[in-house]
C-alpha positions in Angstrom: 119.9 124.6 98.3 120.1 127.6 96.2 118.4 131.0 96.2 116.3 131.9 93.3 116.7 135.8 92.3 113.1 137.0 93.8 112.5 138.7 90.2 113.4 135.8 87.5 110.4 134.1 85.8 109.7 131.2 85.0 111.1 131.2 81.5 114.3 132.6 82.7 114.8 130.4 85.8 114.0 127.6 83.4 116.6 129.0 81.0 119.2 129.6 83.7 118.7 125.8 85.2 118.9 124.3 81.5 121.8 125.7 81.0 123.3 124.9 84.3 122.4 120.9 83.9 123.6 121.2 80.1 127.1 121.8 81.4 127.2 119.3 83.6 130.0 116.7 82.2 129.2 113.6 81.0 130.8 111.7 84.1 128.9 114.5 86.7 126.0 113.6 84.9 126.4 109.7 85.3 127.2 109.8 88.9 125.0 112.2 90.1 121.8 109.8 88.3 123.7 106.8 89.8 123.9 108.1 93.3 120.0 109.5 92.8 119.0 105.8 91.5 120.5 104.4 94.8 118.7 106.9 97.2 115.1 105.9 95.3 116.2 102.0 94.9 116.8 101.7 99.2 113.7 103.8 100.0 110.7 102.1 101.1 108.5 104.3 98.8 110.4 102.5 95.8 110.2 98.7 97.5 106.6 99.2 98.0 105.7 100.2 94.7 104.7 97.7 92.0 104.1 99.7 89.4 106.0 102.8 88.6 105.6 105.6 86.6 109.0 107.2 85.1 110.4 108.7 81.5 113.5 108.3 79.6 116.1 111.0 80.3 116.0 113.7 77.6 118.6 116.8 77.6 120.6 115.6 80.6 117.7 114.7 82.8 118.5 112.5 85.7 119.4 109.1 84.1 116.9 106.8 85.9 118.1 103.8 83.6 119.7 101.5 86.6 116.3 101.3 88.1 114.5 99.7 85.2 116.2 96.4 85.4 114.7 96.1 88.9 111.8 93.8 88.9 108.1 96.5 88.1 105.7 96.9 85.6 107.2 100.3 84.3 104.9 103.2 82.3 106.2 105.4 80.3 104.8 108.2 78.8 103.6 108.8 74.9 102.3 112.7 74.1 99.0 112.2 72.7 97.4 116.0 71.9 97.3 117.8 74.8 98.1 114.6 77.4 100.3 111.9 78.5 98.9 108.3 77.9 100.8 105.6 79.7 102.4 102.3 78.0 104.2 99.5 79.9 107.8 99.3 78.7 110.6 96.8 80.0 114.3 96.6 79.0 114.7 95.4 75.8 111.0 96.5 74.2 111.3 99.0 70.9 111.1 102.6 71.4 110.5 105.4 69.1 111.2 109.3 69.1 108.0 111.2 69.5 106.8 114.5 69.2 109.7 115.9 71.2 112.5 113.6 70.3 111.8 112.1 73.9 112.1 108.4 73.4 108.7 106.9 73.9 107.2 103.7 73.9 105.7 102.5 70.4 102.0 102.7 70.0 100.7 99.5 70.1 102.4 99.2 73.5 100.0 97.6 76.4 98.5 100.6 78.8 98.9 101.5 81.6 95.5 102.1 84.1 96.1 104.8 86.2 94.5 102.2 89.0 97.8 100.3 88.8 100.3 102.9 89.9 101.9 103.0 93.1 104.5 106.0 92.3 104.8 109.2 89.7 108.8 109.7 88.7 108.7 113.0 87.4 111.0 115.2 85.3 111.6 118.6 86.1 113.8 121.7 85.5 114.1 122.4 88.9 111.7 122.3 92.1 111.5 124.2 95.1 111.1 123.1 98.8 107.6 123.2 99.0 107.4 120.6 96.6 106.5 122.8 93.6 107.9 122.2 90.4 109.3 124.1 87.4 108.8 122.2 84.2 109.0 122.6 80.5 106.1 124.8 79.9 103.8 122.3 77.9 101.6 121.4 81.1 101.2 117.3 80.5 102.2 116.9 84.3 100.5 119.8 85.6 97.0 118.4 83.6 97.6 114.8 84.4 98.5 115.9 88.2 95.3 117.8 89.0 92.7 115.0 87.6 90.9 113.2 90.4 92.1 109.7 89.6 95.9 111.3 89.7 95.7 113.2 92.7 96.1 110.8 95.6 99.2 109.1 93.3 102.7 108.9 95.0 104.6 111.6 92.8 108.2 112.4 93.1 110.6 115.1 91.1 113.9 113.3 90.6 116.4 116.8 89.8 120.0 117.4 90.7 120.5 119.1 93.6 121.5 122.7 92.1 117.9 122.8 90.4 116.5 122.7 94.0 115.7 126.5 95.1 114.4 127.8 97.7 111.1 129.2 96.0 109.7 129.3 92.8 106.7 131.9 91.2 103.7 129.4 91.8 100.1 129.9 89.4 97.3 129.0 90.5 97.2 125.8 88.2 100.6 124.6 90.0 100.4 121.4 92.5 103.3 120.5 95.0 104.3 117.4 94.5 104.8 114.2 97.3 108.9 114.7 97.3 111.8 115.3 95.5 114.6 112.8 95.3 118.3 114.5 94.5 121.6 113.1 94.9 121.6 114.5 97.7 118.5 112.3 99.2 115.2 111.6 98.9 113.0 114.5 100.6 109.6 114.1 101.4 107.1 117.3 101.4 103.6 115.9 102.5 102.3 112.8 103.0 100.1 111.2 100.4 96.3 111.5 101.5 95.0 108.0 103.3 91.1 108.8 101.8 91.2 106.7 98.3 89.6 108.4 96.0 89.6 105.6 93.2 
């Protein structure tokens, strides 16, 4: 685990871990995802789940690619406005470049009710061990995260293990997150909350 600098900010811890995953080499990168796909395949969290939330690795994101040939209904995100809206996607489907070259799912696509989901894959720059999470600055999680219907929702950060600090600056709009899955392991932070709130 690495030691933020106390004084960085966001936007210069999220600068520093970009450009730490950027030089990652192409075969780091592959193994590292590969190694991270098998801790989240042999969990129980992932054999449990039915339908699972994940993205498509943008900018040398953990490549979590291996897992979609396993047998789920997948979502992946499209950015509508200001928030994400959920499609089902399975190998093979079309995909299109959206608003930030992130490969989405095409529009007509089926949805995705948030009822359905059993667990949250989701990118990050980098997280700390509380479970907090440094993202791109755009908010989509952060929104999605703190709606009612979302809250209660398995959600895991899938990073590389040098994006994992010890703390990160937290505002008030921040949520931890369930866990954090690495190469290193899966690590859980708090249990997901028994009390339904569908």
């Amino acid at each position: 685990m690495n030691a933020p600098e106390p004084s960085l900010t966001k936007t210069e811890l999220r600068k520093s871990l970009l450009n730490t995953r950027k030089s990652l080499s192409a075969q780091e990168w592959r193994e590292k995802s590969e190694i991270l796909c098998n801790h989240l395949q042999n969990s129980p969290l992932f054999a449990q789940a039915k339908t699972i939330l994940a993205y498509f690795s943008f900018r040398q994101e953990p490549d979590l690619s291996p897992l979609f040939a396993t047998p789920r209904k997948w979502g992946f995100p499209r950015c509508v406005g200001k928030e994400l809206s959920w499609h089902i996607w399975q190998p093979g489907d079309a995909l299109h470049s959206g608003a930030y070259g992130i490969l989405e799912p095409l529009p007509d696509a089926p949805k995705i009710d948030c009822s359905e989901v059993d667990l949250i894959l989701v990118p990050a720059v980098g997280c700390d061990v509380r479970g907090y999470r440094l993202g791109y600055g755009g908010g989509y999680y952060d929104r999605m995260l703190t709606l009612p219907e979302w809250r209660a929702k398995m959600a895991i950060a899938t990073i590389f293990e040098f994006a994992l600090l010890a703390q990160l600056p937290v505002d008030s709009w921040d949520k931890a997150l369930h866990g954090i899955c690495t190469e290193s392991g899966l690590k859980m932070i708090q249990q997901k909350s028994q009390r339904s709130i569908e």
